[in-house]
C-alpha positions in Angstrom: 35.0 -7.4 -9.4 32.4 -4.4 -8.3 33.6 -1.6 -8.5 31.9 1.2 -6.3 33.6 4.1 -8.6 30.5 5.0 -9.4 29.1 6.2 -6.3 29.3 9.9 -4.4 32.0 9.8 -1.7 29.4 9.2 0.9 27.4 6.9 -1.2 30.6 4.8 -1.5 31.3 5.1 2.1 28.1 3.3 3.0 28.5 0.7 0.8 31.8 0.1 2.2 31.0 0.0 5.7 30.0 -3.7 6.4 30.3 -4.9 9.8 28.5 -3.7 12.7 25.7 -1.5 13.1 24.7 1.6 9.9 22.6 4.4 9.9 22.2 5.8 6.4 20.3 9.1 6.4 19.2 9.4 2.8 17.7 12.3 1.8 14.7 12.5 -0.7 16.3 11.9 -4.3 20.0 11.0 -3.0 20.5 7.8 -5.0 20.0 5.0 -1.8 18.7 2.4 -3.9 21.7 2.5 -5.4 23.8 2.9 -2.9 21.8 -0.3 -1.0 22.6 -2.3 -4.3 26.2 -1.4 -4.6 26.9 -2.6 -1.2 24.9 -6.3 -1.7 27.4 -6.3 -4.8 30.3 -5.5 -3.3 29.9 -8.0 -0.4 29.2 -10.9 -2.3 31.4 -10.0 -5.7 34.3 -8.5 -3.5 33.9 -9.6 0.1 32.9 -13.3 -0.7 30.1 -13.2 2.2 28.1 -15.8 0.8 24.4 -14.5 -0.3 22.1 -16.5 1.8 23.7 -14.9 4.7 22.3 -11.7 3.2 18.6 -10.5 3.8 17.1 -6.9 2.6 14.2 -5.9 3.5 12.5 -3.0 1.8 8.2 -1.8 3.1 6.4 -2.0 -0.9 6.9 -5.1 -3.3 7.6 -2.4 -5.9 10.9 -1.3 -4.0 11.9 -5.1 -3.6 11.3 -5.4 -6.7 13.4 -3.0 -8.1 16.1 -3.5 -5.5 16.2 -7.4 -7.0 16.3 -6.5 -10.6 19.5 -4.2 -9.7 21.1 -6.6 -7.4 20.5 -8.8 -10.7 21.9 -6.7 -12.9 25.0 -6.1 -11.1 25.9 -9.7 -9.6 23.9 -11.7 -12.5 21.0 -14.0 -11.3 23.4 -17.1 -10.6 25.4 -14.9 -8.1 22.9 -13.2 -6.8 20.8 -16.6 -5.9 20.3 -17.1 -2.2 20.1 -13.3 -1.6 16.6 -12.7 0.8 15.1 -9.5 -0.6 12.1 -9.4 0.9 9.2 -7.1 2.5 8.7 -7.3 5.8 5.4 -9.2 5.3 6.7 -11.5 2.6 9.3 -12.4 5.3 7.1 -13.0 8.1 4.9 -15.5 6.4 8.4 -17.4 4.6 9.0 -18.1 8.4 5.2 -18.8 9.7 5.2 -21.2 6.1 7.9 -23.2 7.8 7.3 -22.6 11.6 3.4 -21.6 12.4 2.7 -25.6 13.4 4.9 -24.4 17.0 2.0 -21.9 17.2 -0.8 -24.1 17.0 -2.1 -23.3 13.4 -1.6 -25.7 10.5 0.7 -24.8 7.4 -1.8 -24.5 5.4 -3.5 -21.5 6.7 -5.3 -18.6 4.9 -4.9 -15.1 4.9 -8.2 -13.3 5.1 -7.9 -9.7 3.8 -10.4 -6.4 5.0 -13.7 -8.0 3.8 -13.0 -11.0 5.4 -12.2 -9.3 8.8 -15.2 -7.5 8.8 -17.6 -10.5 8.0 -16.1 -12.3 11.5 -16.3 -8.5 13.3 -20.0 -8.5 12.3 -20.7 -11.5 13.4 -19.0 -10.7 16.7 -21.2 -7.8 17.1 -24.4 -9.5 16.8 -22.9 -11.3 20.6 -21.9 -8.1 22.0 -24.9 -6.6 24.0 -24.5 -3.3 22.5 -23.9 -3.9 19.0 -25.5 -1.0 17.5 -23.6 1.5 19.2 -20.8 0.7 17.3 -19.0 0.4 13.9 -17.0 -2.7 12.9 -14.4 -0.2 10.8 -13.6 1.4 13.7 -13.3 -1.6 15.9 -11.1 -3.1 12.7 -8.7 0.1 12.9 -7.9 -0.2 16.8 -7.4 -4.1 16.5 -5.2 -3.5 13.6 -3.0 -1.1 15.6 -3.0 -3.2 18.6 -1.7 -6.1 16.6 1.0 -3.3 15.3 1.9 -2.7 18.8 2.2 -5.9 19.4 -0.5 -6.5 21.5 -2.2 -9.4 22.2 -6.3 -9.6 23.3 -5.0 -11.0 26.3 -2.6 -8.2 26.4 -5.4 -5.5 25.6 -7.4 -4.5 28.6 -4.1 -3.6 30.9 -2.1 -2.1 28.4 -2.0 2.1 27.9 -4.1 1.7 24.3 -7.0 0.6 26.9 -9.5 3.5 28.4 -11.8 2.0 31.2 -13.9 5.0 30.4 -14.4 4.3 26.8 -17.1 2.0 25.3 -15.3 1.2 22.1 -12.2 -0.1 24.3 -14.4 -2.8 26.1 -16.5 -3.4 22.9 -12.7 -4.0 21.2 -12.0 -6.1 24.8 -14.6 -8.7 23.5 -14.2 -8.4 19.8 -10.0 -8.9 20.0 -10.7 -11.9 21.7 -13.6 -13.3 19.6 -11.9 -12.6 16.6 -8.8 -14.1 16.9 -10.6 -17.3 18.1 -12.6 -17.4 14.6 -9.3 -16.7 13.3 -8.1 -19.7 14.4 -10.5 -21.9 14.3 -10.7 -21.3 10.6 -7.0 -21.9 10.3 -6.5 -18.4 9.1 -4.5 -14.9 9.9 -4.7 -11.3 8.5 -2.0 -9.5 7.4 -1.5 -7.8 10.7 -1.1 -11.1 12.1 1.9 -12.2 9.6 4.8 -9.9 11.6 3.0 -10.0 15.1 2.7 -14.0 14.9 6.5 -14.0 13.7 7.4 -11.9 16.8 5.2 -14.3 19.4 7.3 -17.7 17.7 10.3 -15.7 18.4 9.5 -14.9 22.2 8.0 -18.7 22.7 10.8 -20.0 20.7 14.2 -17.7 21.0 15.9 -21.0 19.5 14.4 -20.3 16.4 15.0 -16.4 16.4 18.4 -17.7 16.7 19.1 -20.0 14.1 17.0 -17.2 11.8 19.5 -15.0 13.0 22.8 -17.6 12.7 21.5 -17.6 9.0 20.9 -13.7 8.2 24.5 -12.8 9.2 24.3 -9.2 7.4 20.9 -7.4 7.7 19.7 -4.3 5.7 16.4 -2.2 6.0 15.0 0.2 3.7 12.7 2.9 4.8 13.6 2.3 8.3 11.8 5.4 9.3 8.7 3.9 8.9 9.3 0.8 11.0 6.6 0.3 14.1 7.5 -1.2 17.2 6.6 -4.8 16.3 9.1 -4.9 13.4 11.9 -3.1 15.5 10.8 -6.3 17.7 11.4 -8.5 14.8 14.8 -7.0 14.1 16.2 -7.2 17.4 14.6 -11.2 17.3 17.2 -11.4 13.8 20.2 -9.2 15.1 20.8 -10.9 18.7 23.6 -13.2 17.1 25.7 -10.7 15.4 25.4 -7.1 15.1 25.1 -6.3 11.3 22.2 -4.2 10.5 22.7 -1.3 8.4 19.4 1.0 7.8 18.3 3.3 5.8 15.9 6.3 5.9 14.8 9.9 6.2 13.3 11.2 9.5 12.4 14.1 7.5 9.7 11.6 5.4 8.4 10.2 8.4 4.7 10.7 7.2 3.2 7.1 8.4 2.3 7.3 12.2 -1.0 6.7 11.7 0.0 3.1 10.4 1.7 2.9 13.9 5.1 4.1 12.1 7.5 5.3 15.4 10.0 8.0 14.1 12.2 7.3 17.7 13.2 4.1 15.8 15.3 6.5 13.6 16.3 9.4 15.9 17.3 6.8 18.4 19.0 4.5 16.4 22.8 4.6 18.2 21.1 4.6 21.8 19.2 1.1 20.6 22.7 -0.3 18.7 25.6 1.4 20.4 28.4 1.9 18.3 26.5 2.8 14.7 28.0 4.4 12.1 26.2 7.3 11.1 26.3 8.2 7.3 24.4 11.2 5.5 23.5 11.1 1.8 22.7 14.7 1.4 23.8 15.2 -2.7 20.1 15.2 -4.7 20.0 13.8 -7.6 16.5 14.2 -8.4 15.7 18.2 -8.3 16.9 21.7 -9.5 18.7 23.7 -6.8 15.5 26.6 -6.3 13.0 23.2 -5.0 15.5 21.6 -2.5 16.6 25.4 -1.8 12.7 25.4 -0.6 12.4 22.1 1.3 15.5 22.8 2.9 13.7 25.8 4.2 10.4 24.5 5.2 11.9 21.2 7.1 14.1 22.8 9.4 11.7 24.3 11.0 10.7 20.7 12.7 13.2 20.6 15.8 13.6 17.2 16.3 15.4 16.0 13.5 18.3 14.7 12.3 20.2 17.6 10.3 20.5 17.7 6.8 20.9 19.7 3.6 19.8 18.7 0.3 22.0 20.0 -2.6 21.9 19.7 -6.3 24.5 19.9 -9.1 20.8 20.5 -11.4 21.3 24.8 -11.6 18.3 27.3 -12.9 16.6 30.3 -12.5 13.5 29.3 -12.2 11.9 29.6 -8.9 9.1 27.0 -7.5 5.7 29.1 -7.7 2.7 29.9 -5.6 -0.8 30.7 -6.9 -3.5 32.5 -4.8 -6.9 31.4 -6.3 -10.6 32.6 -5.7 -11.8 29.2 -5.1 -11.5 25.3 -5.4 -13.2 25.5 -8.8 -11.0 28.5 -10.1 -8.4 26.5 -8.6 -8.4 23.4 -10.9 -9.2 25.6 -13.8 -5.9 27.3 -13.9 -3.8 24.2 -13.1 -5.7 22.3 -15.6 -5.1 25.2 -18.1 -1.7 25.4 -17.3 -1.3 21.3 -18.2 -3.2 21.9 -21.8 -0.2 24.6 -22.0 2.3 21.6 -21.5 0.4 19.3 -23.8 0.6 22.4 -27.2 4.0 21.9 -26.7 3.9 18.5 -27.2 5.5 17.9 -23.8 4.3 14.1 -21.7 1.4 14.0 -19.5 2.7 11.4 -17.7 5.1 13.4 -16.5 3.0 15.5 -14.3 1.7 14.7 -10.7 -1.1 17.0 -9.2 -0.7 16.1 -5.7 -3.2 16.5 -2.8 -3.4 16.5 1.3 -7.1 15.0 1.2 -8.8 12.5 -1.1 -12.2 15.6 -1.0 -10.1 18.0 -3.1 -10.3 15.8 -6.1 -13.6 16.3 -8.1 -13.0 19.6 -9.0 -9.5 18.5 -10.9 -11.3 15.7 -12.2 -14.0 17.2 -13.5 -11.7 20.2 -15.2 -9.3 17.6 -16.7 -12.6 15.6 -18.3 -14.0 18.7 -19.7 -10.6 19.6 -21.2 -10.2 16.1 -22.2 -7.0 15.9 -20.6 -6.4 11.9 -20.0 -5.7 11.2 -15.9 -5.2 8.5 -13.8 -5.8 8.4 -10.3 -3.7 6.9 -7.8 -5.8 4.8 -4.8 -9.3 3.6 -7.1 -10.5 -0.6 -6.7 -8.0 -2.3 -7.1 -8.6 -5.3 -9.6 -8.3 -7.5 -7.0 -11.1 -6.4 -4.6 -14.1 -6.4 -7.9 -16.7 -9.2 -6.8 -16.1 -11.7 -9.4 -12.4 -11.6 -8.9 -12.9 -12.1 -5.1 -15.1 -14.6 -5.7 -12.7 -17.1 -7.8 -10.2 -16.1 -5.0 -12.4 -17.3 -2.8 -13.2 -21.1 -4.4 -9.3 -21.0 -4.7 -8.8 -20.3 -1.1 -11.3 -23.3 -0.1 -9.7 -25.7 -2.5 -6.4 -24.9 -0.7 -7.7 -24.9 2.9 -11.1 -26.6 3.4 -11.3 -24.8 7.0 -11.7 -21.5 5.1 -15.2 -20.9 6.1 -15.5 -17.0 5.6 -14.5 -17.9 1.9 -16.6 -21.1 1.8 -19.4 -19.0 2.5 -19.1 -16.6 0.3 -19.0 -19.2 -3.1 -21.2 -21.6 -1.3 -24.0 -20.3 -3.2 -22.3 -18.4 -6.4 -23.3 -19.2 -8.8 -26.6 -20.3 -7.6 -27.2 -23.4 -6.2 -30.6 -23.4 -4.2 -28.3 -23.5 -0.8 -30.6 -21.5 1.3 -29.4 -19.6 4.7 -31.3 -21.8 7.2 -29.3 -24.6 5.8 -25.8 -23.1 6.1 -27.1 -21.9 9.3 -28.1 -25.4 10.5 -24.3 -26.5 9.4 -23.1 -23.2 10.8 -24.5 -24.8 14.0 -23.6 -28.2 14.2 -19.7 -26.7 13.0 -19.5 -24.7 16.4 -21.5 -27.9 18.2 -19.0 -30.1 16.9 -15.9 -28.4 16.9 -15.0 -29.5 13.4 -14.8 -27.0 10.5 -18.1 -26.2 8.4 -16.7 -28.2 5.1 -16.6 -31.2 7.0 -19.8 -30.8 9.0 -21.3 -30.2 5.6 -19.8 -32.9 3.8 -20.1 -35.7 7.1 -23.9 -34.5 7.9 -26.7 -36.9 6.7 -30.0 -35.3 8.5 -31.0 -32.9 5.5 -33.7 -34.3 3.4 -32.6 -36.1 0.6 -32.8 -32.5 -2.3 -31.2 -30.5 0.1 -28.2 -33.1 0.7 -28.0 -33.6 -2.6 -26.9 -30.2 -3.1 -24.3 -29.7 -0.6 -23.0 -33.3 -1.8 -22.4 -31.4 -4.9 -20.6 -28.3 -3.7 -18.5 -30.8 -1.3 -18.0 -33.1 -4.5 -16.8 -29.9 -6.4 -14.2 -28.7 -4.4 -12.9 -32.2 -3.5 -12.4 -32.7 -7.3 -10.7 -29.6 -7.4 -8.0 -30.2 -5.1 -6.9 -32.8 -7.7 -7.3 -30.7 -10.5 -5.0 -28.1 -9.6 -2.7 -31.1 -8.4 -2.7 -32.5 -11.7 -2.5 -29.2 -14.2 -0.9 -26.4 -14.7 -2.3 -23.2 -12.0 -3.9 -21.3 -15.2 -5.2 -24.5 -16.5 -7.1 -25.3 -13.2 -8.5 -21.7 -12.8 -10.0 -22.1 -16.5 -11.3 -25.6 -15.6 -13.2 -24.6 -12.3 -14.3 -20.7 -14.5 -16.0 -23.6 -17.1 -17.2 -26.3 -14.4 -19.5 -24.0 -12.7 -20.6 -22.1 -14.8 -19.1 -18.7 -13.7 -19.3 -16.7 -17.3 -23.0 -17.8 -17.9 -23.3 -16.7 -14.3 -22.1 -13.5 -15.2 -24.5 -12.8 -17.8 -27.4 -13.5 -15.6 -26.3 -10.5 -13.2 -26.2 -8.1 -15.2 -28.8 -6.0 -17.2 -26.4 -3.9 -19.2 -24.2 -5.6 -21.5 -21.4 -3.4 -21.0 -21.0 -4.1 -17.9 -21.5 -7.9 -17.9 -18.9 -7.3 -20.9 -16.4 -5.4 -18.2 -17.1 -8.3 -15.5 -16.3 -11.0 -18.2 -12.8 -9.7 -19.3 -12.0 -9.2 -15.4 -12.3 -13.0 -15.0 -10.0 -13.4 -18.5 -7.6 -10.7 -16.7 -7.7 -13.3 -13.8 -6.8 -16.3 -15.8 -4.3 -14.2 -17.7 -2.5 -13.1 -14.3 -2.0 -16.8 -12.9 -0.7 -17.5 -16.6 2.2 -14.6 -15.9 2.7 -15.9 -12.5 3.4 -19.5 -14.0 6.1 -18.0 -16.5 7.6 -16.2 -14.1 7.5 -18.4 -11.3 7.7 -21.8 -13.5 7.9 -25.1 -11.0 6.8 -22.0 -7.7 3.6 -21.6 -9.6 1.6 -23.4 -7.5 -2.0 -22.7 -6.2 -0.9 -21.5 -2.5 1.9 -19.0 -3.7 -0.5 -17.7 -6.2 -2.9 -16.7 -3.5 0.0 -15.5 -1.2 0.6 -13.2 -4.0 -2.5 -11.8 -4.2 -3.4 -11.6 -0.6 -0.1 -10.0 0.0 -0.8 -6.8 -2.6 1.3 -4.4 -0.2 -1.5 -1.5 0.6 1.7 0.7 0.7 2.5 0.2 -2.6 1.6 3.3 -4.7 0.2 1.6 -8.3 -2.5 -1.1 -8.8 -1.3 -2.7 -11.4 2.1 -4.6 -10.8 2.6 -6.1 -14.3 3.1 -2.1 -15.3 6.6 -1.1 -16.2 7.4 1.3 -14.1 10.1 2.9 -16.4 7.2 3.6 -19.1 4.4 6.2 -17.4 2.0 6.1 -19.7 0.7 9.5 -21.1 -2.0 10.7 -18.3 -1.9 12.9 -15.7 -1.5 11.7 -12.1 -4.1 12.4 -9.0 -2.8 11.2 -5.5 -2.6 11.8 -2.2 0.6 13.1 -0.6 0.7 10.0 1.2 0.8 7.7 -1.9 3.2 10.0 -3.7 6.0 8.7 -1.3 8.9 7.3 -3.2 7.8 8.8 -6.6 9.4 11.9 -9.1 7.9 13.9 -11.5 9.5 16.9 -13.5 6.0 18.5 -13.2 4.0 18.8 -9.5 1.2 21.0 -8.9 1.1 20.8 -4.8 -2.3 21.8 -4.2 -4.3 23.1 -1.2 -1.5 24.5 0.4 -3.6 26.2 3.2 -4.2 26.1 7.1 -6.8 23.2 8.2 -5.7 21.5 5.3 -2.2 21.3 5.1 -1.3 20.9 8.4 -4.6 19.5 8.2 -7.4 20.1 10.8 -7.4 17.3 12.8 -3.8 17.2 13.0 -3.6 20.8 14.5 -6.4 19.1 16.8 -3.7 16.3 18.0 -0.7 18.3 18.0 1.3 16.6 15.0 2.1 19.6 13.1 5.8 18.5 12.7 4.5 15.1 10.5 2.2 17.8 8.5 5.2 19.8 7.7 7.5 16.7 6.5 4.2 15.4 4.3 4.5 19.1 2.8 8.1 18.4 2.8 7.3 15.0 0.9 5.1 16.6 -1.8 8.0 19.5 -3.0 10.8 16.8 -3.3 8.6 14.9 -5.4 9.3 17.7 -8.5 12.1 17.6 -10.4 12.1 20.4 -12.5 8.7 22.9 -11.9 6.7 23.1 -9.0 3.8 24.8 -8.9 1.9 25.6 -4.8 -1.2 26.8 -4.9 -3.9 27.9 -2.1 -7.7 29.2 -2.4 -9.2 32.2 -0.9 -11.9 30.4 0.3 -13.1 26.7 -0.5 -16.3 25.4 0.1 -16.8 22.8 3.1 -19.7 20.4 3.5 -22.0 23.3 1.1 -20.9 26.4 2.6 -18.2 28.8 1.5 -15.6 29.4 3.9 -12.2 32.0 3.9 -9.1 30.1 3.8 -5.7 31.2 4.8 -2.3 30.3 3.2 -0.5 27.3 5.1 2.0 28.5 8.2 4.7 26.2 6.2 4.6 29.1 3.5 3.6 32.1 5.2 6.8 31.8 7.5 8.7 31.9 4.1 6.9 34.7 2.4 9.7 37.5 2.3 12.1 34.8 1.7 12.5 34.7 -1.7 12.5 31.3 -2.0 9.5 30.9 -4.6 7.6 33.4 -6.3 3.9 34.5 -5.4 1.6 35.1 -8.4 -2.3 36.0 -7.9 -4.2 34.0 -9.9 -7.6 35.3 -8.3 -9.3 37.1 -11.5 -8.5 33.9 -13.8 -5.4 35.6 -15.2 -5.2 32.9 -18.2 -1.3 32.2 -18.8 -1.8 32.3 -23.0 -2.2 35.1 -25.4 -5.8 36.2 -26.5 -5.9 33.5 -29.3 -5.0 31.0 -27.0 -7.4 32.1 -24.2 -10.4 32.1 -27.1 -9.4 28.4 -27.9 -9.1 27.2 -24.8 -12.7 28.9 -23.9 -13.9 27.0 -27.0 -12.7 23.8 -26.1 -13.6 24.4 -22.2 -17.0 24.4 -23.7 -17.6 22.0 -26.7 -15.8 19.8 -24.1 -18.2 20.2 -21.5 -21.4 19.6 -24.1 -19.1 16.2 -24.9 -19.1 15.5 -21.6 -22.6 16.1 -21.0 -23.9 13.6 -24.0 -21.4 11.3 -22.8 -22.7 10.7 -19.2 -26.3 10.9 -20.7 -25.7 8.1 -23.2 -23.9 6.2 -20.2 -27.5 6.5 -18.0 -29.3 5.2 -21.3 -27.4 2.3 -22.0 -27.2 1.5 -18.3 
């Protein structure tokens, strides 16, 4: 029996209301995880709904993660079996695994990720009549918010995202179109097209949406503040047989619109399900009083909102601080100096965020923690799965599992080298298009080549035919290692590169690889198989704010953390230095430009609930932009609060160091030998390289 004892009152009270439709206004730090997990308990445990009547859907793989491994812990993973918990992505393609044939695709499609996108966008320029006059990124951005919208190519040119008047909209006109066709004809989608492909087999087939929906009975969404329109589609498409859908979310951490987020989803939640329960979680459990005491402050000042007051049980004295520096440079100095401070003490690094508006305030930070030889991390770098030689083994393994692949055939078709020119592909390229037949089977079918240069294709076609067995007949690890050794890959490797510390670095990535699918089969054991493996990896949620996901996230390791305000969503640190708290920045520039200050002022919002014990604001008296000094002035969202007493202002503009004398000597020493450390460092790096 579940007991929800636990919980606040209002905690308890969502978890106990079951049928019909829930709005759960969460506020930053107020325990909804747990209050989402308490109520799958109590409805299987107490309520005997039976779990595969039950799907959750949370935005990150890290949050459905966590939300499983409670659920788990409460129910036990025989009750709990049957439960959906799911992304919305993850979702989408379990449905287009099972349905996508209605749509005209075959089920063993691929999912092609940036790169990918932009190869088939280039290649759609070079049609266009005025390719040079545009750029493919661009182009890739407005396609992926069309797709967002829900809006098809055919859909495109009378729609309002469509400007007779603007060359990028009929450049987009002709690339929307010609892209989806490669799509298709290469039996492949992008992850934009996972929920917008789920939403068109739902309008062409509401029999489906309804047996979909027959079988989610009670429906749950995280985050629901971030939802678009297509997904508000997809949950209308799941709810038309019942009306359980309880969400959850914060208007006030509504920072996503420029992923197509629509805040209105929230704020109009009882006008779209008439008759919701509306339930606020308003007790903090993450923060001292003085911080929320502050966000409360700074958030109400955005008038369309739902209202809500953060309180705390967590009592101090200490107030959240705001330093006036001289510059961006004096700037990272002082909160740099401050963390070697926390580090004498023998406090945790990893316990301290330093958290920015734009990605061009970092070097300053990093360069002052190197020199202090203060360990960091930073939140947003490559991620392992986008280095070349990982993409290229995903690549062979994408062919092996769908031989109409041909982005990915491409790219492996001669790596490691095999003497396969570009007038031959081209010639195949050709006779694929001529045809109508995919490039693998033009290449493996075609007979005109002189006899060398047949030879070699019937190689590559031999290789990858073989394949398909081998990953048939052994384990997924087993079949990585086997195609690594068949062609050559590590020898390849060590012909690339010149410097043997980076042919070294390439070498373990591959190992890292190998090790990854090994995880994936102990995890997954009989599931391990080659085509969930590359769902896994395609699917690494971009919203998900660390790289690696085999990290325990209860365990931060001891560095300091660099990321945006953006990526910081979700997170809690008992240290947060919010930095570049200034006008033009935060709100930033181009968002004063297109009128959003209200989003700027709950991303400001974001970054101060992020602290839970010591928060540190800073802004500069002038910063330099693109090479040339220029005066700053302190951000409206704490100027309107500076008589207020809720923090307290310190000038920091003549270096005011925060040790005594000794102190200040020792750090100036270190500062220095640091720097000369630094210095030899970087030179010996050149040398070797």
């Amino acid at each position: 029996m579940i007991t929800l004892s636990g919980l606040n009152d209002k905690q308890r009270e969502a978890a106990d209301t079951i049928e019909g439709p829930v709005l759960i206004l969460a506020g930053a730090g107020s325990g909804k995880t747990r209050t989402l997990t308490y109520r799958i308990a109590h409805m299987v445990d107490n309520l005997h709904i039976p779990s595969k009547n039950i799907l959750a859907v949370s935005f990150t793989n890290k949050a459905a993660k966590e939300m499983k491994e409670r659920v788990h812990g409460l129910l036990g993973r025989s009750r709990s079996k049957g439960l959906t918990l799911a992304t919305f992505h993850s979702l989408g393609l379990r449905i287009l695994k099972k349905e996508i044939e209605h749509l005209g695709y075959h089920k063993n499609f691929s999912i092609y990720d940036t790169n990918d996108q932009l190869a088939i966008l280039r290649e759609g320029l070079k049609r266009y009549h005025d390719e040079k006059s545009f750029k493919r990124e661009q182009i890739q951005t407005i396609i992926g918010k069309l797709k967002n919208a829900g809006i098809t190519p055919d859909e495109y040119a009378d729609s309002e995202f469509f400007d007779d008047e603007d060359p990028y909209c009929h450049a987009t006109n002709y690339l929307y179109d010609y892209y989806q066709d490669k799509l298709k004809f290469y039996n492949a989608i992008d992850f934009d097209d996972i929920l917008l492909l789920t939403v068109r087999l739902f309008d062409k087939k509401p029999e489906l949406a309804q047996s979909y929906s027959e079988k989610f009975k009670y429906i749950m969404i995280d985050e629901y503040q971030d939802t678009n329109s297509l997904q508000f589609d997809l949950i209308v498409h799941l709810t038309k047989m019942h009306n359980n859908l309880c969400v959850v979310g914060d208007d006030d951490q509504a920072i996503y619109s420029f992923r197509g987020a629509d805040i209105t989803n929230i704020l109009s939640f009882e006008s779209h399900f008439p008759g919701a329960k509306v339930v606020k979680l308003e007790q903090n459990y993450r923060s001292v009083s003085p911080i929320l005491e502050l966000a409360n402050e700074v958030i109400k000042e955005n008038k369309n909102r739902r209202e809500k007051t953060l309180w705390s049980n967590k009592k101090t004295d200490k107030k959240p601080l705001l330093w006036k520096m001289a510059d961006s440079d004096h700037e990272a100095q002082v909160v740099v100096e401050d963390i070697v401070q926390h580090q004498r003490k023998g406090k945790h690094l990893g316990d301290i965020a330093i958290l920015y508006r734009s990605n061009t305030q970092i070097l300053p930070f990093e360069e002052q923690l190197r020199i202090s030889q203060i360990p960091y991390t930073i939140i947003g770098g490559q991620k392992f799965y986008e280095k070349k030689e990982v993409k290229d083994l995903i690549a062979y393994l994408s062919v092996i599992k769908n031989k109409a692949d041909q982005l990915s055939l491409r790219r492996i078709l001669n790596v490691p080298n095999r003497g396969i020119g570009m007038k031959t592909l081209e010639k195949f390229i050709e006779e694929s298009e001529d045809t109508e037949v995919d490039l693998f089977s033009a290449m493996k079918n075609n007979s005109a080549l002189a006899e060398s240069r047949q030879g070699k294709i019937d190689v590559f076609t031999t290789l990858i035919t073989k394949f398909i067995d081998v990953f048939n007949e052994n384990t997924l690890s087993e079949g990585i290692s086997k195609l690594v050794e068949d062609i050559k890959y590590i020898e390849y490797i060590d012909k690339q590169y010149d410097s043997v510390k980076q042919a070294e670095r390439r070498r373990n990535d591959i190992f890292q690889f190998i090790d990854s699918a090994k995880r994936f089969e102990e995890f997954f054991k009989d599931g391990a198989t080659l085509t969930n493996f590359l769902e896994k990896l395609l699917l690494q949620d971009s919203q998900d704010p660390r790289d690696k996901e085999d990290e325990d996230d209860d365990v931060r390791t001891n560095e300091v953390t660099l990321m945006t305000l953006h990526s910081s969503k979700g997170l809690e640190f008992d240290t947060v230095y919010l930095v570049g708290l200034e006008e033009e920045l935060l709100p930033h520039k181009r968002s004063l430009q297109e009128g959003n200050v209200a989003e700027e002022r709950r991303l400001c919002y974001v970054g101060i609930t992020r602290a839970q014990r010591k928060l540190v604001m800073t802004y500069c008296k002038e910063r330099k932009i693109y090479g040339n000094n220029v005066t700053r002035h302190k951000s409206r969202f704490i100027n309107d609060l500076d008589k207020s007493g809720f923090f307290v202002e310190q000038d920091r503009e003549s270096f005011g160091h925060l040790g005594s004398e000794e102190e200040i000597k020792e750090y100036k020493s270190n500062f220095f030998s640091g720097l000369m450390g630094l210095l030899n460092e970087d030179a010996q790096d050149k040398e070797e390289d």
